[in-house]
N, C-alpha and C positions, 0 to 999 in steps of 0.2 A: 561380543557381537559388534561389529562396525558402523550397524546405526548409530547404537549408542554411543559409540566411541565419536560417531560427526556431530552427534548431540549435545554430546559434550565438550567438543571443541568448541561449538557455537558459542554454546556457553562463555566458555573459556578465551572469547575472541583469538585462536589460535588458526589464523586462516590455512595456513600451512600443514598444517595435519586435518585441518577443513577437505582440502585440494585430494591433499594424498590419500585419505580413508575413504571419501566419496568416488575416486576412481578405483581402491582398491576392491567396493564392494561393487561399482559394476563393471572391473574383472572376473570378481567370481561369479558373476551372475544373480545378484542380487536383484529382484524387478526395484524397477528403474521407480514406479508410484511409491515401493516398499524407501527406499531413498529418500526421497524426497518426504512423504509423508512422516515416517519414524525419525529421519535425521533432523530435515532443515525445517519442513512445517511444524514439527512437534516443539523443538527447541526455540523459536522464534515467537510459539507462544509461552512458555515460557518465559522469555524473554519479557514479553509483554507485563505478566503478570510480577516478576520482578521489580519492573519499574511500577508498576500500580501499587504496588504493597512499598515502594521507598529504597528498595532494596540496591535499585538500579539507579541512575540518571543521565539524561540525554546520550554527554558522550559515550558511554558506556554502551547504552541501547542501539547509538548509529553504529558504535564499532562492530556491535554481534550482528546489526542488520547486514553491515557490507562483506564481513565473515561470511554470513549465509549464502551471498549473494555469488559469490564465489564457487563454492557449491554447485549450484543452483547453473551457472553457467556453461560447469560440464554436463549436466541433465540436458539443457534446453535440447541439442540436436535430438536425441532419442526420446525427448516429449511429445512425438508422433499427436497428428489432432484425432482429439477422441480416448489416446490413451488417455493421461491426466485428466482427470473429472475437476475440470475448471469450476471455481466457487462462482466464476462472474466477470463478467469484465468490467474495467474501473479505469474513466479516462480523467486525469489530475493536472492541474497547473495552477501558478499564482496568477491572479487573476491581474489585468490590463493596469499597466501604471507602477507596478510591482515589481521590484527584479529578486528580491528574497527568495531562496530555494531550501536553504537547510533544513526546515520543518517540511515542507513540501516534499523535498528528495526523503525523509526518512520513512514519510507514510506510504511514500511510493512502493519501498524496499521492503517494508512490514508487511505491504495488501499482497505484494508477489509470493513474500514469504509465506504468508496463510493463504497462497492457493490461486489468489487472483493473477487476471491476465492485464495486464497492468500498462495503458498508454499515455506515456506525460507529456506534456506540450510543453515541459518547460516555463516561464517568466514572461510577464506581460504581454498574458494572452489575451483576447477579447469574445466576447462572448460568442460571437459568430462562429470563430474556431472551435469553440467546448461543443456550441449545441452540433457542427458539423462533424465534428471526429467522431464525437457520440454518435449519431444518424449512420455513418459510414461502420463504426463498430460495433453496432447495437448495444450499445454498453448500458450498464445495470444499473450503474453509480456514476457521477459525477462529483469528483472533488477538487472545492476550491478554497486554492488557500490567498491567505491576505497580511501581513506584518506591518501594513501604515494604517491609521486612520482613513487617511485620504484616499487610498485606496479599497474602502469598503463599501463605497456606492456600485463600485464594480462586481460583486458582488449580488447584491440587487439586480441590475442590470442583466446580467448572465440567468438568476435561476427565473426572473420575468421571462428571459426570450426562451428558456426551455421550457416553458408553460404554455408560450402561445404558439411553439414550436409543435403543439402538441404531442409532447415524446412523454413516453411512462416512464425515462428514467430516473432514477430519486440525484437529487444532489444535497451535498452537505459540504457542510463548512467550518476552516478553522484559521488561528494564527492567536498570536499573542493577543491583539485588541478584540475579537470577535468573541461574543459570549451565547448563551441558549437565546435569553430573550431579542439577539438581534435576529437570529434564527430563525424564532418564530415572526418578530416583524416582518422579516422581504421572506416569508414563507418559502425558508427550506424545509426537507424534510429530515435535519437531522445537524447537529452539529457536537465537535469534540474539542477540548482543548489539549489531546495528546495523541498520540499514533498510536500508542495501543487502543485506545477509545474508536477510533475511528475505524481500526480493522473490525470491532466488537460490533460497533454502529453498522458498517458494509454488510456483515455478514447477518446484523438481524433485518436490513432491507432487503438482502437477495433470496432472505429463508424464504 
């Protein structure tokens, strides 16, 4: 069956047989959710839980992300709005003062993977822009990531102004220095220190 066959290339970080099995089944008219849900969202958790059990690490997990993503690329035209049952939308950046992306870009690629509709602003961004893009997309989630010290007041800063912003959307937070208990100090509602965590975390704020 060619889902399985794209599930397991995922796996297999083999983007190239990723490409070709995923256009071979919608040639034959495989629905397009069947695709994506059995191929690239099934195998990308997967994924996930690989790296949660050891099994996986980092490079590993970004290469099947960008595998997936691949995928995932010749669907987007035919994911018609309304067809795909979007999990949420989830607007992500490193936050102001920060130019680190590679933790950032992988959670990006993981939340697309499990479903979300996914807007990154990219590297030092300021809270203005998070709380705007959010308002503008009505997005679900908020995530911000951070890799300096020095840059985790920024942080604070951001989930203060989506509070007095008055928006319901959750934000969470991660990167190398940022732990739970800072989390709950500048009261987010939620933080990971890995991308599979964070897909886990999105998807129990949007249930």
């Amino acid at each position: 069956m060619t889902t399985q066959e794209i599930f397991n290339a995922v796996l297999a970080r083999d983007e190239a047989t990723v490409i070709a099995k995923t256009q071979e089944a919608m040639d034959a008219g495989t629905a397009i959710e069947t695709i994506l849900n059995d191929g690239l969202i099934a195998s990308m958790d997967e994924v996930g839980e690989q790296f949660s059990s050891g099994e996986l690490f980092v490079p590993e997990m970004l290469m099947s992300a960008r595998t997936m993503k691949a995928g995932l690329e010749l669907l987007k035209p035919h994911l018609v709005e309304g067809q795909s049952q979007s999990k949420g939308t989830v607007v992500i950046g490193t936050v102001k003062g920060d130019l680190h992306d590679i933790g950032k870009n992988l959670v990006a690629m993981m939340m697309e993977g499990a479903g979300f509709e996914v807007v990154d602003l990219g590297v030092d961004v300021d809270s203005d822009a998070f709380v705007k893009n959010a308002a503008d997309k009505n997005a679900d989630v908020i995530a911000l990531s951070a890799l300096l010290t020095t840059t985790m007041p920024a942080m604070e800063t951001t989930v203060k102004a989506i509070k007095e912003a008055g928006m319901s959307t959750k934000a969470i937070i991660g990167g190398a220095p940022v732990t739970q208990s800072f989390a709950d100090e500048i009261g987010a509602d939620g933080y990971s220190s890995d991308a599979p965590g964070a897909v886990r975390l999105a998807k129990d704020l949007v249930a």
